[in-house]
VEXFIRO-167753 format. One record per residue: y negated, x negated, z negated of N, C-alpha, C in turn; residue in three letters. Coordinates in steps of 0.2 Angstrom, whole numbers, padded with zeros to 4 digits, always signed. Layout:
YXZYXZYXZALA ...
// end
This chain:
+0006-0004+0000+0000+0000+0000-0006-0004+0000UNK -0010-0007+0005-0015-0009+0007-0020-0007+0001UNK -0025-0012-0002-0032-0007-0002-0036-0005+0004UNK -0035-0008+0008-0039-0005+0013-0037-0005+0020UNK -0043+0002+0022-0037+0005+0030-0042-0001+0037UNK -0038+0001+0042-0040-0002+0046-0046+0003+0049UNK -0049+0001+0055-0051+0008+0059-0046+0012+0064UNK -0041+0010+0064-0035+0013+0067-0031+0019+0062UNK -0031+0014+0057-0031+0020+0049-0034+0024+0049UNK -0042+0022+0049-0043+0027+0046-0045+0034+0052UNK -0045+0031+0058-0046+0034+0062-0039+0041+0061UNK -0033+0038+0058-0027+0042+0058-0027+0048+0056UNK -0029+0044+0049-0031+0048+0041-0035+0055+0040UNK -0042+0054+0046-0045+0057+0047-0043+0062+0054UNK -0039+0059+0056-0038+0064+0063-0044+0064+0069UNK -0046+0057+0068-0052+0058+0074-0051+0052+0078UNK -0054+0049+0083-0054+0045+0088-0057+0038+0085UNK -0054+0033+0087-0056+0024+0084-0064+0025+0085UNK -0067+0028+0092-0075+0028+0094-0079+0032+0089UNK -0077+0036+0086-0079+0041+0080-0079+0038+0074UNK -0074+0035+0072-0074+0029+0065-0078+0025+0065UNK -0080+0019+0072-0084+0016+0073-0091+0019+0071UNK -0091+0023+0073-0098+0027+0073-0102+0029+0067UNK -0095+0032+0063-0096+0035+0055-0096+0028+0051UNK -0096+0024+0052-0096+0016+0049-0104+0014+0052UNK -0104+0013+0058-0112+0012+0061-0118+0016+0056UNK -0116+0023+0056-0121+0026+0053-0122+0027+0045UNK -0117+0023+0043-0118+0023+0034-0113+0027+0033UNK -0111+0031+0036-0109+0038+0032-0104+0037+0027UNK -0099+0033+0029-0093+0031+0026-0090+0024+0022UNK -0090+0024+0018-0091+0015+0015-0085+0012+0020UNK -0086+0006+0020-0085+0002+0023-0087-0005+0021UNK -0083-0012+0025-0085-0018+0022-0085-0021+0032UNK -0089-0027+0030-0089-0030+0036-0083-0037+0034UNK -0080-0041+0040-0075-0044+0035-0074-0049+0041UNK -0075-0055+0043-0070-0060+0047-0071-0057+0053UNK -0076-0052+0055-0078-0048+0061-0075-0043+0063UNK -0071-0041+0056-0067-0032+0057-0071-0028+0052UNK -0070-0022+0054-0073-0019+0049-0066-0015+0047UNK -0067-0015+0039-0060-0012+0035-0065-0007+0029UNK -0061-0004+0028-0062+0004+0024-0059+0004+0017UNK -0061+0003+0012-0058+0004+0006-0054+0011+0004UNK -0049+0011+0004-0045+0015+0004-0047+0020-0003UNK -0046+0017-0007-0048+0024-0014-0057+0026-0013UNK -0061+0021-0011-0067+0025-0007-0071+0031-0004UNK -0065+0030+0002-0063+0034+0007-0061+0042+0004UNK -0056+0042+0000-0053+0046-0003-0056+0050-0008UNK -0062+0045-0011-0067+0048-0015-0072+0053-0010UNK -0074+0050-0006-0078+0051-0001-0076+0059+0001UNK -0070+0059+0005-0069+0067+0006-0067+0071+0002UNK -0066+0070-0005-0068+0075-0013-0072+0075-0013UNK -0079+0071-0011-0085+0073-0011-0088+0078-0006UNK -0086+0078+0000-0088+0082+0008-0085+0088+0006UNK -0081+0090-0001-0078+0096+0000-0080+0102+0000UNK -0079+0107+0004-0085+0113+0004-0082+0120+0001UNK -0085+0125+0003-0079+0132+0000-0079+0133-0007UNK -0075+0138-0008-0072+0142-0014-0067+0137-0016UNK -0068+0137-0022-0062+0134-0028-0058+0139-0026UNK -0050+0135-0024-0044+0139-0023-0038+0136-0027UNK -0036+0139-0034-0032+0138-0038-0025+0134-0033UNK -0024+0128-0036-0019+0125-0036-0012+0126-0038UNK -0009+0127-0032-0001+0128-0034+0001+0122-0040UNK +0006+0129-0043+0010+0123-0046+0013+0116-0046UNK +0014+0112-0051+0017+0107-0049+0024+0107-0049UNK +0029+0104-0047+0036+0105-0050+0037+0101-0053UNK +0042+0104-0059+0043+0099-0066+0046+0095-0065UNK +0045+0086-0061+0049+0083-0059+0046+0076-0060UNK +0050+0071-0064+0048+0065-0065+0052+0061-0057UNK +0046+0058-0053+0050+0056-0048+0047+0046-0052UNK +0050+0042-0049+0050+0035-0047+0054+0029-0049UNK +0052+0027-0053+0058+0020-0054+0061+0023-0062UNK +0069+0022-0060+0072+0023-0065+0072+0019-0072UNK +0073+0021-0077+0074+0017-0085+0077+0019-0089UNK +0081+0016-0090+0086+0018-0095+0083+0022-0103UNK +0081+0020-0106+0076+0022-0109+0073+0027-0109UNK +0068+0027-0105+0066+0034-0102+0069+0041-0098UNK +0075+0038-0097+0079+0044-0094+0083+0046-0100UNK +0085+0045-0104+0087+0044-0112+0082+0049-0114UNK +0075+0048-0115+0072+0051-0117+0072+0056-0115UNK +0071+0058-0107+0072+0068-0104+0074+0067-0106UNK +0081+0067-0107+0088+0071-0110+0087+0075-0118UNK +0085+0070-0121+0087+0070-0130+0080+0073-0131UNK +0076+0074-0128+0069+0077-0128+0069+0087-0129UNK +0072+0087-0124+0071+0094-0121+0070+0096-0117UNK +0064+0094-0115+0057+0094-0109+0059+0100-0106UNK +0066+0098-0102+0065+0104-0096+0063+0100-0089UNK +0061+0093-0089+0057+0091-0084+0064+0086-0080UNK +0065+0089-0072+0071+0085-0068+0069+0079-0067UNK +0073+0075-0064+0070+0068-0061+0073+0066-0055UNK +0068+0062-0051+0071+0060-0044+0069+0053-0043UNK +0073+0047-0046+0072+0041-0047+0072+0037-0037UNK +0070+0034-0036+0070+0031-0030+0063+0027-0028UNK +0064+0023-0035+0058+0018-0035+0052+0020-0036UNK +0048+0014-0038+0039+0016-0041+0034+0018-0033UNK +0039+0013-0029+0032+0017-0023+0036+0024-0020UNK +0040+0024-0019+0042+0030-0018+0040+0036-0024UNK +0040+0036-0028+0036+0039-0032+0027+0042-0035UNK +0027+0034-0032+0017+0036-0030+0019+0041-0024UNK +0023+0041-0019+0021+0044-0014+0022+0051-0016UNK +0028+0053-0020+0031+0060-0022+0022+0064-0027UNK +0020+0059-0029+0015+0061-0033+0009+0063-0032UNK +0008+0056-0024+0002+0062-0021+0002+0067-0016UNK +0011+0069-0014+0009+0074-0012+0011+0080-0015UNK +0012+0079-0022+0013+0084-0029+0018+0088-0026UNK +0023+0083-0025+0029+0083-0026+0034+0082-0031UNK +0031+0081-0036+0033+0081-0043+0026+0078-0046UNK +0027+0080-0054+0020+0079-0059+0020+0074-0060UNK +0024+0068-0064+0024+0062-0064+0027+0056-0059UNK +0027+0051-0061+0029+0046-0059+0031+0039-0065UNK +0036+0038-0065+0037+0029-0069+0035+0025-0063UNK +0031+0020-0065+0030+0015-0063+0029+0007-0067UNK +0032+0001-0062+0031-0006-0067+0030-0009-0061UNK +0023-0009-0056+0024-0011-0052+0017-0017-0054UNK +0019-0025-0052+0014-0030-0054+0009-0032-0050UNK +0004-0033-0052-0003-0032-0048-0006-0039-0051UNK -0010-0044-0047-0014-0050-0049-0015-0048-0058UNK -0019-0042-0057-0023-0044-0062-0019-0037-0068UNK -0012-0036-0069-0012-0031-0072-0005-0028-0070UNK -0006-0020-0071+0002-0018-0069+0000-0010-0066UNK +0001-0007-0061+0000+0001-0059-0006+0001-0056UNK -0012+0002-0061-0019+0004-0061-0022+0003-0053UNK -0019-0003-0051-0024-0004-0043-0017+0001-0038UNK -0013+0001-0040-0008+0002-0035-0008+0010-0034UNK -0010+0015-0042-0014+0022-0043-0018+0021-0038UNK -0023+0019-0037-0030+0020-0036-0030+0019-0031UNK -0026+0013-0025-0026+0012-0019-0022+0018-0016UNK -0017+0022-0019-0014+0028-0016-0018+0034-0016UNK -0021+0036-0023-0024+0041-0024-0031+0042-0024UNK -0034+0037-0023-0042+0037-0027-0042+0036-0033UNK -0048+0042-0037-0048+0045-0042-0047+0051-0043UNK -0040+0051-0040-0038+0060-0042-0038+0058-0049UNK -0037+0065-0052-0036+0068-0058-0028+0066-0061UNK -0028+0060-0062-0020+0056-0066-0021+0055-0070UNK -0017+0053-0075-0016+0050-0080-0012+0043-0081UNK -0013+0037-0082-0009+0032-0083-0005+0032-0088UNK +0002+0034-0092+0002+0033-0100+0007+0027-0102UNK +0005+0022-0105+0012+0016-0107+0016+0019-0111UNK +0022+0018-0107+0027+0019-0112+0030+0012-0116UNK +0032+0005-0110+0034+0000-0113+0033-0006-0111UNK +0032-0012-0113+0034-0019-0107+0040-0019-0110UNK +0045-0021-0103+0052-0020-0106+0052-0029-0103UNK +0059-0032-0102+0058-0039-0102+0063-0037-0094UNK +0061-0040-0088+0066-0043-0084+0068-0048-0079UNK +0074-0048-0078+0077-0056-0076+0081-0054-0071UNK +0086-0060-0070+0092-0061-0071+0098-0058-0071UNK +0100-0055-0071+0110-0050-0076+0115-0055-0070UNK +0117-0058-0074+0124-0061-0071+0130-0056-0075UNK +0134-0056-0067+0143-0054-0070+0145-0057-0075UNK +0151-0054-0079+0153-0059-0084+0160-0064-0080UNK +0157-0068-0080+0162-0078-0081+0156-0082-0075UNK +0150-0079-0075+0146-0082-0070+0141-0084-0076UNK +0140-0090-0074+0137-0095-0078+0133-0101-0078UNK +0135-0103-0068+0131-0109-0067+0122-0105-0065UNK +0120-0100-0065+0113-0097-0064+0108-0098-0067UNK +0104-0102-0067+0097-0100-0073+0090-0098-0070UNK +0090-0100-0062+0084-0093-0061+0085-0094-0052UNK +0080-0091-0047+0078-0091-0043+0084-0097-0038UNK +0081-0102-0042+0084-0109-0035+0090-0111-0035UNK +0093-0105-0040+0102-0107-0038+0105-0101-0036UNK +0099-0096-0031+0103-0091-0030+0106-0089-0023UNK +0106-0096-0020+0106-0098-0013+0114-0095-0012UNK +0111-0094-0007+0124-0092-0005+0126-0087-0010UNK +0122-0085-0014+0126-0082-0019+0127-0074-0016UNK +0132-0071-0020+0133-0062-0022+0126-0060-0023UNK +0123-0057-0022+0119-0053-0023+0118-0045-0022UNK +0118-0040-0028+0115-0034-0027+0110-0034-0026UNK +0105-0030-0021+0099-0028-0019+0098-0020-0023UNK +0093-0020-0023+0088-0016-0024+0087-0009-0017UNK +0084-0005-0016+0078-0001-0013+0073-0003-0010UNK +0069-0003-0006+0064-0007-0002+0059-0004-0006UNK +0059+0004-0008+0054+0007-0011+0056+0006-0018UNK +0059+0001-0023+0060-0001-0028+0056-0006-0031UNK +0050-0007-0035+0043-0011-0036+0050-0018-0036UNK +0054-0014-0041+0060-0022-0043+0061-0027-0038UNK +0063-0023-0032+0065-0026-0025+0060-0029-0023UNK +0052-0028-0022+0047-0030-0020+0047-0037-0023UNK +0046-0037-0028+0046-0042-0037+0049-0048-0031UNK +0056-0046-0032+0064-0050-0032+0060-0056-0023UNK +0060-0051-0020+0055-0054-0013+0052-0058-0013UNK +0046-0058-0018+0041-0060-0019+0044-0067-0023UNK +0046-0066-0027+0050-0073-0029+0054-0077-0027UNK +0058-0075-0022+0062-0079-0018+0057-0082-0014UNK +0052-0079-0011+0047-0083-0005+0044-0087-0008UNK +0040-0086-0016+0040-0093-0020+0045-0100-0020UNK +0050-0099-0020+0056-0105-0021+0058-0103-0015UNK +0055-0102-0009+0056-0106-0002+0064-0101+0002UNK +0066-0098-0003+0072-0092+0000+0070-0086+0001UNK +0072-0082+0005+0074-0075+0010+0081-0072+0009UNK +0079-0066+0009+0086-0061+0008+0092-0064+0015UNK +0091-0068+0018+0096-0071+0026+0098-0077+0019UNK +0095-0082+0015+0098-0086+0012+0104-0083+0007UNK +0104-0080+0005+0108-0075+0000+0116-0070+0004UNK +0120-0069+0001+0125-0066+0003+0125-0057-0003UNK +0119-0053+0001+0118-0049-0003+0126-0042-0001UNK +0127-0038-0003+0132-0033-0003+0129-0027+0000UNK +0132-0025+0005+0129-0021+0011+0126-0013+0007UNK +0128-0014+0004+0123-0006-0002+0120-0008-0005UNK +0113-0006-0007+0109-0007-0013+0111-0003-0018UNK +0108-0004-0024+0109-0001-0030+0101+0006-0032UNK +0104+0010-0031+0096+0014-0033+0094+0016-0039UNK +0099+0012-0043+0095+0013-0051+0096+0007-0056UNK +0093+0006-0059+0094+0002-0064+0102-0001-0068UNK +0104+0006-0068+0113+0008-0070+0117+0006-0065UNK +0117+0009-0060+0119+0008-0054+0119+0000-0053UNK +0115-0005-0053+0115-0012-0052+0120-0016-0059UNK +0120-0014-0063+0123-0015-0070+0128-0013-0069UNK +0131-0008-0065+0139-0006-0064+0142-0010-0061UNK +0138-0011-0053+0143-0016-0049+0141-0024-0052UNK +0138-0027-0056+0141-0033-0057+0145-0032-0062UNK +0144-0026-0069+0151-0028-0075+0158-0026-0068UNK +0157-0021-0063+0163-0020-0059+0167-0028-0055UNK +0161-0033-0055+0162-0037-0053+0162-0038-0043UNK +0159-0034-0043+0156-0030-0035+0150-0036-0032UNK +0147-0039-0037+0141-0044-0035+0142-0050-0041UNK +0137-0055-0039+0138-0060-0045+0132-0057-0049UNK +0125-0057-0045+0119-0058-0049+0116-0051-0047UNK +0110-0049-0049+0106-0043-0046+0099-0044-0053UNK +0091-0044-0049+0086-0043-0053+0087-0036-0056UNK +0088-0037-0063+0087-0030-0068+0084-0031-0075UNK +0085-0027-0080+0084-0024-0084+0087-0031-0091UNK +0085-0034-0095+0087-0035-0101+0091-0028-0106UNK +0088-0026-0105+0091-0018-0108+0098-0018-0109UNK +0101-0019-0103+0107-0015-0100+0113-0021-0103UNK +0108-0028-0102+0114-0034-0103+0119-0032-0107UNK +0117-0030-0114+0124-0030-0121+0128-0022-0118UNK +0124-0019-0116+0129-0013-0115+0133-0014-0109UNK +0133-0017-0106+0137-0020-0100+0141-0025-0096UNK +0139-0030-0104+0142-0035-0104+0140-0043-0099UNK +0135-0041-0099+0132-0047-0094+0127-0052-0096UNK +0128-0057-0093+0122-0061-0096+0115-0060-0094UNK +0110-0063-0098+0102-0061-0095+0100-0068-0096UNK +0096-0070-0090+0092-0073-0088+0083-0070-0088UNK +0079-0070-0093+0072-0067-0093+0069-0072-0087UNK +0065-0070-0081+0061-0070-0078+0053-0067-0080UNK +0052-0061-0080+0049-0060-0082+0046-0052-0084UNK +0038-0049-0089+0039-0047-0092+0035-0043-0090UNK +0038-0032-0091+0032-0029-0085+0031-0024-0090UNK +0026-0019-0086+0024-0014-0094+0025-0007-0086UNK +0031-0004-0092+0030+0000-0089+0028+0008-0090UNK +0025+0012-0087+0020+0018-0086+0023+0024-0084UNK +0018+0030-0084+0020+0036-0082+0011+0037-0080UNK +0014+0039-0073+0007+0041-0069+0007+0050-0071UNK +0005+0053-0073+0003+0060-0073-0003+0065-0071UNK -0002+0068-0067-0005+0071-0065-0008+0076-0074UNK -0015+0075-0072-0019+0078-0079-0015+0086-0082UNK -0018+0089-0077-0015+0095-0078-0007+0097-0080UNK -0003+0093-0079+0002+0094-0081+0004+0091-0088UNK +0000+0087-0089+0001+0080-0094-0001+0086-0103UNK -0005+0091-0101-0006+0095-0108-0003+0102-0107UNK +0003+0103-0102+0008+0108-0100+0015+0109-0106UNK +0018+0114-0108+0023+0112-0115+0029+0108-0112UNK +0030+0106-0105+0036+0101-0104+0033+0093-0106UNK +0028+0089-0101+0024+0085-0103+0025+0084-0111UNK +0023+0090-0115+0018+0086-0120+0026+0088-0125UNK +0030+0090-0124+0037+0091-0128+0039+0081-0127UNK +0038+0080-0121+0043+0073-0120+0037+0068-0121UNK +0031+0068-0121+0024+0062-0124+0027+0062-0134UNK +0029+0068-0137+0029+0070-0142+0034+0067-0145UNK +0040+0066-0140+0046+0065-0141+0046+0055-0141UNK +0041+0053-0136+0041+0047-0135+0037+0043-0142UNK +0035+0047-0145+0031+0045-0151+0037+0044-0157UNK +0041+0048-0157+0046+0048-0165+0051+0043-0165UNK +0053+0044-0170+0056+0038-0173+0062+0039-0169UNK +0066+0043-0168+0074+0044-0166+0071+0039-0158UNK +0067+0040-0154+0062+0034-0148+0065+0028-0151UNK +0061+0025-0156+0061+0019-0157+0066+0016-0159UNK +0072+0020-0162+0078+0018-0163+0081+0016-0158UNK +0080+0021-0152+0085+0021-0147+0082+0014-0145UNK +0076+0014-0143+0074+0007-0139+0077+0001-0143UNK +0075+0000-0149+0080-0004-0152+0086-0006-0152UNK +0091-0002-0150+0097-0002-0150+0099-0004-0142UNK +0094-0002-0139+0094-0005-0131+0093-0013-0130UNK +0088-0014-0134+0085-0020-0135+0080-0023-0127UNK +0075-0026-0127+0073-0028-0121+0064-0024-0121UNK +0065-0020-0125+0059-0016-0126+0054-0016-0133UNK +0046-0016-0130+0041-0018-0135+0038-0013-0134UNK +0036-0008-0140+0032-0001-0140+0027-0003-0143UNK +0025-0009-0143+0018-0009-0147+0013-0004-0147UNK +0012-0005-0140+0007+0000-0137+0009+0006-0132UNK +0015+0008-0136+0015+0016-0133+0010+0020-0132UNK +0009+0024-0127+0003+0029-0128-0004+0028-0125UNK -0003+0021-0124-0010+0019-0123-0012+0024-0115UNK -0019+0023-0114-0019+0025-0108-0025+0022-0104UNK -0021+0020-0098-0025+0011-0094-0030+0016-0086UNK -0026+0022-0088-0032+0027-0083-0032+0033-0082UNK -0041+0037-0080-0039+0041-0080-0044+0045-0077UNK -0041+0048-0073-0044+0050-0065-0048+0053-0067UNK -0054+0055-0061-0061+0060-0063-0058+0065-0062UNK -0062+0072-0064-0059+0078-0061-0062+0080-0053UNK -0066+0077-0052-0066+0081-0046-0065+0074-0039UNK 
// end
């Protein structure tokens, strides 16, 4: 997700002709940056800009469906359950789940996706603008590594050459992470001997190495003692729940924020291990309302 569109973008976006972008950029009307001799369009901007052009009658918005869509966590999917909520979920990664959100396709979203300067907030903002969400932390969990159990020559990135590898989702922030680290220490998914399926949950990845299906796969410290693997920490993410405002003081929402605050929560985290609630609750954004 760029922050910013091209003029072919935004020509797209808009539904109008490249000659027309150009024009609306010439005339001010639209922010815009001059750059290396292209002109590029700030995407959350832009986004503002047409919740500001809006005209007409206030037309009540449909419901949202009660549906936690984005990157799986053991954790947190523990929590639905033992909660009550009532709220389904449709795990298929953090960008996959921005997307499910802004097209209120579901209320929420988890996200742990890493940004220069932080975790989510730019990666909200470049998809949505400032709609009306909510950022809420639930944890920084710690992750690495998970080797199969008798695999042991591993200790990070540059011995992961030739090796078994479980992948990830392309819409999984993990998978992103995993990419971006290997191009560090000079490897690509072609140097690797990955296993023609990806894993689309957290669990799912922890099953085929304890099954002994892969050697290694980027995951979760969490998962290690319950399934028998070793962890390798790499590194440490914070992970969030994007919500949509509206729904976020709704009786599903506020049963499972309720539920994330008590004690039977912090037990379980503890028992998982791998998770820091310091700063549960906290909230790193919070969209305008208009």
């Amino acid at each position: 997700m760029s922050q910013y569109l091209t003029t072919r973008e935004l020509a797209d976006l808009l539904r109008i002709g490249e000659r027309k972008a150009y024009d609306l950029a010439s005339s001010g009307e639209i922010p815009c940056v001059r750059a290396m001799g292209k002109l590029l369009f700030p995407k959350a901007e832009v986004i503002a800009w047409l919740n500001a052009s809006r005209s007409g009658p206030q037309v009540a918005e449909p419901p949202l469906p009660p549906i936690v869509a984005g990157s799986h966590d053991p954790l947190l999917d523990w929590a639905l359950r033992e909660s009550g909520s009532g709220l389904a979920t449709y795990y298929d990664g953090s960008f996959d789940g921005l997307k499910r959100l802004s097209d209120r396709t579901a209320q929420a979203a988890a996200l742990h996706i890493h940004e220069p300067d932080g975790f989510n907030t730019q990666s909200l903002q470049d998809g949505m603008g400032n709609a009306p969400v909510i950022l809420y932390q639930i944890a920084h969990r710690r992750r690495g590594l998970l080797l199969a159990p008798g695999v042991s020559d591993i200790s990070g990135f540059p011995d992961l050459k030739a090796r078994c590898v479980i992948l990830r989702q392309d819409s999984a922030a993990s998978q992103r992470l995993f990419d971006t680290e290997l191009a560090r220490h000079g490897l690509g998914r072609e140097d690797l001997n990955p296993l023609p399926v990806c894993a689309r949950t957290e669990e799912e990845l922890a099953n085929a190495l304890r099954d002994g299906k892969a050697e290694i796969g980027f995951g979760l410290g969490a998962l290690a003692r319950s399934y028998g693997l070793t962890f390798v920490q790499t590194h440490s993410e914070r992970l969030d729940l994007a919500i949509w405002r509206r729904a976020f003081f709704d009786p599903p929402m506020q049963t499972l924020t309720q539920f994330l605050q008590s004690e039977r929560f912090s037990e379980r985290a503890a028992e998982l291990g791998g998770y820091d609630l310091t700063n549960l609750g906290q909230i790193h954004h919070n969209g305008a309302s208009g």
